[in-house]
C-alpha positions as CSV (number, residue, x, y, z in Angstrom):
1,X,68.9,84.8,59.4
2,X,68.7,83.3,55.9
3,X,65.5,84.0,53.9
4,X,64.7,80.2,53.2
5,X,64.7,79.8,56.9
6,X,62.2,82.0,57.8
7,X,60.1,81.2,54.8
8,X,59.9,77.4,56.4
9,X,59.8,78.3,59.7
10,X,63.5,76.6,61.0
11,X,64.1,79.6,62.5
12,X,65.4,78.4,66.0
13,X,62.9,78.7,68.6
14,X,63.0,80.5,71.9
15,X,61.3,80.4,75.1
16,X,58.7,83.6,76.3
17,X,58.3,83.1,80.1
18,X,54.9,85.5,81.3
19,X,53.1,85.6,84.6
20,X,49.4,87.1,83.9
21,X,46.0,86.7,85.9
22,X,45.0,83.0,85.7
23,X,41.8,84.5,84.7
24,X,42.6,86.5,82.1
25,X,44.6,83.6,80.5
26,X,41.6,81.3,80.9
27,X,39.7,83.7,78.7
28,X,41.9,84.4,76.3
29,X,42.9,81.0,75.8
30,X,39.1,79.6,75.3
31,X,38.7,82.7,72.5
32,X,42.3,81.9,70.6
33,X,40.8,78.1,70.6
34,X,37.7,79.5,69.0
35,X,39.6,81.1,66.0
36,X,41.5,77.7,66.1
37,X,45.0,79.3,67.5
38,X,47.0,78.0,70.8
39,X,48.6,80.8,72.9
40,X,52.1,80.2,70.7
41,X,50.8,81.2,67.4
42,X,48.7,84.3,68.9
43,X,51.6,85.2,70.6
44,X,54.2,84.8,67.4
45,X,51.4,86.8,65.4
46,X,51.5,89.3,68.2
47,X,55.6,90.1,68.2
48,X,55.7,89.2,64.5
49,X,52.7,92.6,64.6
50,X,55.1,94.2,66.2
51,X,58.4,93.6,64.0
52,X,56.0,94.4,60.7
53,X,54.4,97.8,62.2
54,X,57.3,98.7,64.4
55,X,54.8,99.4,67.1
56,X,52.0,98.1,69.1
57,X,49.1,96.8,67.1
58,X,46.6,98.9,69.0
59,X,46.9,102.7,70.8
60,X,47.4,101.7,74.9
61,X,44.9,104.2,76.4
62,X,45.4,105.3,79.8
63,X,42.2,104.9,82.0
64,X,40.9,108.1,83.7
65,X,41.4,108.4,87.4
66,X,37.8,108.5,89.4
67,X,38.3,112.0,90.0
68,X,38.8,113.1,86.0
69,X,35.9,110.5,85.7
70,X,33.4,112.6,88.7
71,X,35.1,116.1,87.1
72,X,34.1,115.2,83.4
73,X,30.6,113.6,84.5
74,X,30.0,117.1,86.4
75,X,31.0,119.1,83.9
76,X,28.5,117.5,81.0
77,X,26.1,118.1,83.6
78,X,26.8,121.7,83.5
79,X,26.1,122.0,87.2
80,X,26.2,125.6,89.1
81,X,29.1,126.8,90.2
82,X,28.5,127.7,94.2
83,X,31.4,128.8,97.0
84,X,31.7,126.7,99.9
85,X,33.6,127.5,103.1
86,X,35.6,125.1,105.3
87,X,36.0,125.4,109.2
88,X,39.0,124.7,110.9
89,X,39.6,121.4,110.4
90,X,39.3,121.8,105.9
91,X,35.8,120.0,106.6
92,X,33.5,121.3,103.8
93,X,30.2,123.0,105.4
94,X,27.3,122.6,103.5
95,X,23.8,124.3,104.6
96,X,21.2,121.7,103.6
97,X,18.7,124.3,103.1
98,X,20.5,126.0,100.5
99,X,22.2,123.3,98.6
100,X,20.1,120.2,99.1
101,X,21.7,118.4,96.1
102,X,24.8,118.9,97.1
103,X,24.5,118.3,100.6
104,X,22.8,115.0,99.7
105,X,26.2,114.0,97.2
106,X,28.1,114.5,99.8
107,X,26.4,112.5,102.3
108,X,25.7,109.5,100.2
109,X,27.9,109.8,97.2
């Protein structure tokens, strides 16, 4: 690869075959026309990112599951800490009585 090439783009070209949500290209497409890009240049910008940082240009994030979302919402609530018991079956008993909110969480989520 010859540095006058690259500096005037006759590089040759190759083809990038994706499949993504029809949606999500819809959306991205009408935004890259706003900043007056096509989907080629945003996507030679993107790997061309890549080359120049030797990474991804943002941090992936992993999304919590729903049960690390319910644990950390319970815990900022600091809720109190009460033992339950289980019959036979591992079905939770809760005495409505005693535990009202939780009996009503547990009912209607």
């Amino acid at each position: 690869m010859c540095y006058i090439c690259r500096e005037v783009n006759l590089m040759p070209k190759a083809s990038v075959n994706v499949k993504i949500d029809a949606e999500i290209k819809e959306l991205a497409t009408q935004l890259l026309e706003r900043m007056g890009l096509d989907q080629t240049t945003a996507i030679d910008i993107y790997f061309r990112q890549i080359i120049t940082e030797r990474r991804l240009p943002f941090q992936p994030v992993v999304n919590p599951t729903l049960g690390e979302q319910i644990a950390t919402a319970a815990l900022r609530r600091n809720p109190k800490r009460v033992k339950l018991e289980a019959d036979k079956a591992g079905n939770v008993l809760i005495d409505k009585e005693l535990h009202p909110d939780i009996y009503d969480w547990a009912k209607n989520g």
